[in-house]
C-alpha positions in Angstrom: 0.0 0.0 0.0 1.3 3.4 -1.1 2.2 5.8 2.0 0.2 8.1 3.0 0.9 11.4 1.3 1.8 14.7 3.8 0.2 17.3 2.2 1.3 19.6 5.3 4.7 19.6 4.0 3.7 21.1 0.7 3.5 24.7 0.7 1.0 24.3 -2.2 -1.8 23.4 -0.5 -1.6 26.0 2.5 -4.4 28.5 2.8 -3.5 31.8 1.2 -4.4 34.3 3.8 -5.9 37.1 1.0 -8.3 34.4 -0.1 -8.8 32.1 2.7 -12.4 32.8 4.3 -12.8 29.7 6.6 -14.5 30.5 9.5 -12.7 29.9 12.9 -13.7 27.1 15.3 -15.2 29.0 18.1 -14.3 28.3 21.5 -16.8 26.4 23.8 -19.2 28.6 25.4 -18.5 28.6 29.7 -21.4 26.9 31.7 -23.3 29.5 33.5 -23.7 27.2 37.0 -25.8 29.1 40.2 -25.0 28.7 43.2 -27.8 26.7 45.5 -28.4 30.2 47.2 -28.7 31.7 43.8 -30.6 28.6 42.5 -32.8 29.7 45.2 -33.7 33.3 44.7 -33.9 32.5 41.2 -37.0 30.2 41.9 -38.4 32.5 43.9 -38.9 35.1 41.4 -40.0 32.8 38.7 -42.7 31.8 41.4 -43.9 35.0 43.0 -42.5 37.8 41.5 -44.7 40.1 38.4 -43.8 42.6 35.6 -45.0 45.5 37.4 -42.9 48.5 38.7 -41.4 48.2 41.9 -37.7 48.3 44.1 -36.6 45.6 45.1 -33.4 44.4 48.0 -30.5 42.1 48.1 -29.8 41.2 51.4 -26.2 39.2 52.4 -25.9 36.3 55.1 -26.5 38.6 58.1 -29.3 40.3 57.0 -27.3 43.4 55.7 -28.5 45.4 52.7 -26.1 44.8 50.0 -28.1 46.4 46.5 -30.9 48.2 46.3 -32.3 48.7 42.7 -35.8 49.5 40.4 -37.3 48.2 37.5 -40.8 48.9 35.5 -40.6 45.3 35.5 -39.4 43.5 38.8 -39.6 39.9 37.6 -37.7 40.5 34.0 -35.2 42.4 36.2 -34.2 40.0 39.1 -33.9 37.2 36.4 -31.5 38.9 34.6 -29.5 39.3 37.4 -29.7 35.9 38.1 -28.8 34.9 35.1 -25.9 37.6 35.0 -21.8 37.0 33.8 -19.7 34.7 35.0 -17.5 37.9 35.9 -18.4 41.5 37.4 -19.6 43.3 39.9 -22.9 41.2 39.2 -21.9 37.9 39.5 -19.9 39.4 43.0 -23.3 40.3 44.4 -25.1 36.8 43.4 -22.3 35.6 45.0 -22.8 36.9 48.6 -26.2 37.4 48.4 -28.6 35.2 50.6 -32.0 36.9 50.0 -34.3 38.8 47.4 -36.9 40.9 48.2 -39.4 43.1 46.6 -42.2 46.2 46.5 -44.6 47.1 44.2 -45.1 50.8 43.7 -48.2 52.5 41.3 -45.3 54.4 39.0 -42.1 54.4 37.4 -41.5 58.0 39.1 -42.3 56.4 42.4 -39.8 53.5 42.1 -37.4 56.2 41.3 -37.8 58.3 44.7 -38.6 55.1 46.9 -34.6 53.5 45.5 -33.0 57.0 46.2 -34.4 57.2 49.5 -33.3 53.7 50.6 -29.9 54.1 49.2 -29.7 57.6 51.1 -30.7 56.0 54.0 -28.9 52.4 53.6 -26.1 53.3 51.8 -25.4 49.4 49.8 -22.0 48.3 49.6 -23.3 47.4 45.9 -24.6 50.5 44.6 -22.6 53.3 43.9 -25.4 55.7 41.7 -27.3 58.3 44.6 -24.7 57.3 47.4 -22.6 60.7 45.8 -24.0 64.0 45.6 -24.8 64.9 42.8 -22.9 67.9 41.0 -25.1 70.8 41.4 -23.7 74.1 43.3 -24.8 77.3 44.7 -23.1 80.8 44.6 -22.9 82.2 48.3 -22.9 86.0 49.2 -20.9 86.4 51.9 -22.6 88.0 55.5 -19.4 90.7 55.9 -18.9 94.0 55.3 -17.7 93.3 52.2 -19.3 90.4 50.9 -17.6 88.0 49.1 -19.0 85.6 46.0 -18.1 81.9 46.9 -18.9 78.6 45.0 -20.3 75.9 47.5 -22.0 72.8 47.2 -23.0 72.7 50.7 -25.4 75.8 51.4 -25.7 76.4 55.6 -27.6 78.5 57.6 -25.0 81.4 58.1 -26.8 84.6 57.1 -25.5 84.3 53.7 -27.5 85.1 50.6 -27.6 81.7 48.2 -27.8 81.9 44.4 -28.9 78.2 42.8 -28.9 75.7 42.9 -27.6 75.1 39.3 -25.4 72.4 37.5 -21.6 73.2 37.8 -18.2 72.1 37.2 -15.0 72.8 38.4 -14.3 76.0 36.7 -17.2 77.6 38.8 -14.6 79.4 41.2 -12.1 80.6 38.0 -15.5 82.1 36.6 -16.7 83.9 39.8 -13.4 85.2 40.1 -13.4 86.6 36.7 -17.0 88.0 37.4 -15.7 89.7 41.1 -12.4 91.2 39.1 -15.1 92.7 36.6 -17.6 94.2 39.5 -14.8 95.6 42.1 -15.7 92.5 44.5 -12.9 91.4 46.5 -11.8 88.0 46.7 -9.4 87.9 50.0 -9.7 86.0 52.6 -12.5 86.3 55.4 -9.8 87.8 58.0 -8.8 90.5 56.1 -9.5 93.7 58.2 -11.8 96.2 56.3 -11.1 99.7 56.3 -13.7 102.0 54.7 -12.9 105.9 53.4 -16.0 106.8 54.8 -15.4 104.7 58.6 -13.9 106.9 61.1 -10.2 106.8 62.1 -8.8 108.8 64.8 -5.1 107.7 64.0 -5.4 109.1 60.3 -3.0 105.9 59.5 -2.6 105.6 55.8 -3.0 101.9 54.9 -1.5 100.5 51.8 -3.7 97.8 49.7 -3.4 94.4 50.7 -3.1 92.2 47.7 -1.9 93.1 44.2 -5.7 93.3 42.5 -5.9 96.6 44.7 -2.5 98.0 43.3 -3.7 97.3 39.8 -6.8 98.7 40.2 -8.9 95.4 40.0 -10.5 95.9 43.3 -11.5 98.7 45.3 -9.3 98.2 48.0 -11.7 98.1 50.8 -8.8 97.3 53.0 -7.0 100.2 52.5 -9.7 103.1 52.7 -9.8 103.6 48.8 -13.9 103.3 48.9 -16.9 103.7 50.6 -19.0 100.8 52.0 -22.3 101.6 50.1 -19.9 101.9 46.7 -18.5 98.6 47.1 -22.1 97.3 47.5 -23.0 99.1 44.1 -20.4 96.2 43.1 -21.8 93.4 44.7 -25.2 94.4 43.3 -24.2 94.6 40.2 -22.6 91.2 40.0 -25.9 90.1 41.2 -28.1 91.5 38.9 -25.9 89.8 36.4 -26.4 86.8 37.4 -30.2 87.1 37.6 -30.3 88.4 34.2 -31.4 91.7 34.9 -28.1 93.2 33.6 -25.5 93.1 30.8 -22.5 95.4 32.7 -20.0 93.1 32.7 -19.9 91.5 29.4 -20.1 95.0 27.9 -16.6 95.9 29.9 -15.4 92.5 28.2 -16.8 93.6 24.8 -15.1 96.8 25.0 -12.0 95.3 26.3 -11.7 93.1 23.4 -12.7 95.9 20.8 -9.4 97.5 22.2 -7.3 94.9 22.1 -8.8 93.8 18.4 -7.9 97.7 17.3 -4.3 97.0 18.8 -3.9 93.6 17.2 -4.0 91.7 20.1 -5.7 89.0 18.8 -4.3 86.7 21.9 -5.7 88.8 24.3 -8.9 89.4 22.7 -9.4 85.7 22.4 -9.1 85.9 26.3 -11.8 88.5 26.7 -14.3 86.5 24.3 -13.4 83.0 26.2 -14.2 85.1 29.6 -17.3 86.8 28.3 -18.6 83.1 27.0 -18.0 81.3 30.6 -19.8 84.5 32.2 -22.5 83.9 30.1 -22.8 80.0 30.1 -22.9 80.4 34.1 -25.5 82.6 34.0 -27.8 80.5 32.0 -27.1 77.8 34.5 -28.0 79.6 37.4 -31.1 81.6 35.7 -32.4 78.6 33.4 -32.4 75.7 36.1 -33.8 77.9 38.8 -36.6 78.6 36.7 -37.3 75.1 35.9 -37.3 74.2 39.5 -40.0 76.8 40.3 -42.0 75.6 37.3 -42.7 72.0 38.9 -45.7 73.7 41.0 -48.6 71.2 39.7 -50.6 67.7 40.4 -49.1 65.2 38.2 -51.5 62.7 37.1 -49.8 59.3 36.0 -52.6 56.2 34.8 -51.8 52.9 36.3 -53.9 49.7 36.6 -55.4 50.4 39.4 -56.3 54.2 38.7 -54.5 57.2 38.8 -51.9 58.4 41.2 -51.2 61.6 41.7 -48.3 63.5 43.3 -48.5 67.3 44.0 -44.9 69.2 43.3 -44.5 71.9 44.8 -41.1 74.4 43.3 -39.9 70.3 42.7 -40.6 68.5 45.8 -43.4 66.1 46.5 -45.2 67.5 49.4 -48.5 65.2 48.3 -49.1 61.7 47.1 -52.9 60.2 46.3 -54.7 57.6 44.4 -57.6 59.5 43.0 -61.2 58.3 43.8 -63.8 57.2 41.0 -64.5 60.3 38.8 -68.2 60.1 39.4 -68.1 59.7 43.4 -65.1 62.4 43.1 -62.9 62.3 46.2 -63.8 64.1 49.7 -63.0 68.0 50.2 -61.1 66.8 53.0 -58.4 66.0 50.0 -59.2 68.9 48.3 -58.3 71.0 51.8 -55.2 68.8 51.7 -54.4 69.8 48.7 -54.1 73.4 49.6 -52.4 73.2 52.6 -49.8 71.5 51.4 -49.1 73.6 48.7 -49.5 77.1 50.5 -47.5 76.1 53.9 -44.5 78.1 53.8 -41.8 77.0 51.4 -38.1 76.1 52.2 -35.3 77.7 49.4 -33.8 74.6 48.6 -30.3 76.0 50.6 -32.4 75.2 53.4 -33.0 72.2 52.9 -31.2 69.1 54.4 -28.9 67.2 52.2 -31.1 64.1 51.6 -34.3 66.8 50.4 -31.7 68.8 48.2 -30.7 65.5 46.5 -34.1 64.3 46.4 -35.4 67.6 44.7 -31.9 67.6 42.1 -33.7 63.6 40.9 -37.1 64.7 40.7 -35.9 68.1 38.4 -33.8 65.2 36.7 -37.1 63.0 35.9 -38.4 66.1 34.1 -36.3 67.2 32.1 -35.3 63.8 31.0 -39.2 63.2 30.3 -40.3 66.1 28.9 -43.6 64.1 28.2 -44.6 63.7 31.4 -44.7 67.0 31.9 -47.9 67.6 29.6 -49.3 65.5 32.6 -49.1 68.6 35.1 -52.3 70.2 36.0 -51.9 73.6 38.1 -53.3 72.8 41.6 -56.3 75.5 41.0 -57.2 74.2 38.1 -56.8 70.2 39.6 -59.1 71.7 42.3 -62.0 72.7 40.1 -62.3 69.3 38.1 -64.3 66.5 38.9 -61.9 64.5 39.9 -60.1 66.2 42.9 -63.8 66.9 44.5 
């Protein structure tokens, strides 16, 4: 019998690689195995759980809250976390997990307040979205003689005057800086002594500017008796009404500036002015724009469900009411009705003055609506709410 022939030895009958299309053998597929906890939980769902909005909890072997989470569809959720990676911060939790529970709630916007406010509260070693603050800011006025702008993100009760709260990066300070050099607002530190031209001093002492804006000029050296208290105010006004929109000073000192420097031909420093004059204006669109919004979410928002229609009265963004509205044609009692009112004419809290957990619960609920500008169209005024059939 004739050997066999090695055709591996002849170069002839190798694949060309700029023709060859085989297909690759793919590698076998990794067994996705449960654990019998997992195993568990899993049957549980499959037995009791529904498609219907909710929150639901995974707790760990001592009871402890390890992921809180919400879905429009609890069962179709849970089961695709248990039948999650073999790798991740999924299959971790799966892992250690011991127990699934859930809630049903009427509304997707429900779910969404209920798993912020356990998280706040719980703080999961699991979750990591609502356990930050979120990155919103205010622009303090400082309680001194001189006042001072400031970026914060944690308003207090000091006195202060609060502007916001509006979304902000990290440039914030740079920009308020840039907006104090253009009003005559000082930027020194709290401790720095102020000395006004028209506060009396029986030592006649002259007192040279501390900090190089007031040798340039940039500040009005309120330290060194170069202006009166009431015209560094006329500053600190100014910058305000700015940043209300009620005035357009300080980006017509940049327009001139950069007119000047354009005539001179420096086209380097112009480009500075402009860049300036654009952050001045996109921060006072932030702070302007988004306070608006806020104080827009005054209505009842009307969502249908299955069982009838929730309502939830906003009030400048918070929830201050929640109901289930009776049948149309029995209406629903005037004690509603009287609950209705009181709850939006009690006397309302800026959102500085707010605790941390209400401020971040306010920033999600501005967050639902301007993601869903939909569900907006479902906002009815309270007056009007209170004159149709339904509210009684």
């Amino acid at each position: 019998m004739a050997p066999e022939e090695n055709t591996k030895c002849d170069p002839s009958s190798w694949p060309d690689p700029r023709t060859d299309t085989q297909t690759p053998v793919p590698r076998p597929a990794i067994p996705r195995t449960l654990s019998e906890p997992a195993t568990a939980l899993r049957e549980k769902v499959r037995t009791h759980a529904d498609d219907r909005p909710g929150v639901y909890r995974f707790s760990g072997p001592r009871g402890e809250l390890l992921y809180v989470g919400k879905s429009v569809r609890i069962r179709s959720r849970l089961l695709s976390w248990l039948r999650s990676a073999p790798t991740g911060k999924s299959a971790e939790l799966i892992r250690v997990a011991r127990e699934v529970e859930w809630e049903y709630v009427p509304t997707e916007f429900e779910a969404l307040l209920k798993e912020f406010r356990l998280i706040r509260a719980f703080r999961p070693r699991f979750n990591v979205h609502h356990r930050r603050e979120r990155r919103f800011a205010w622009i303090k006025v400082t309680r001194e003689p001189a006042p001072r702008l400031i970026a914060t993100r944690r308003p207090t009760a000091d006195g202060s005057a609060y502007l916001g709260p509006f979304p902000a990066g990290r440039g914030l300070p740079r920009t308020l800086g840039e907006l104090s050099r253009l009003t005559g607002i000082r930027d020194c530190p709290a401790a720095t002594p102020m000395r006004f031209s028209d506060q009396l001093d029986f030592l006649s002492v002259d007192h040279p500017p501390l900090c190089r804006r007031g040798e340039m000029g940039s500040c009005p050296a309120p330290c060194a008796e170069r202006c009166t208290q009431a015209a560094y105010r006329e500053g600190v006004g100014l910058a305000l009404a700015f940043l209300r929109g009620d005035s357009d000073a300080p980006l017509e000192r940049l327009e001139a500036r950069m007119q000047g420097a354009a005539s001179e031909r420096e086209f380097e420093m112009a480009a500075r002015f402009r860049d300036r004059a654009e952050r001045l204006r996109e921060l006072r669109k932030a702070v302007t724009e988004f306070g608006t919004f806020l104080e827009s979410l005054n209505f009842v928002y009307r969502v249908p469900t299955s069982e009838g229609v929730w309502s939830y009265v906003l009030r400048n963004g918070r929830v201050v009411l929640q109901f289930l509205e009776a049948d149309p044609e029995a209406g629903n009692s005037s004690e509603l009705a009287d609950r209705i009112r009181a709850a939006v004419t009690w006397p309302a809290s800026a959102p500085a003055a707010l605790e941390d957990s209400e401020r971040e619960e306010l920033f999600l609920t501005a967050r639902w609506f301007r993601q869903h500008p939909d569900e907006l169209a479902r906002g009815i005024p309270v007056e009007a709410y209170l004159r149709t059939p339904f509210s009684g």
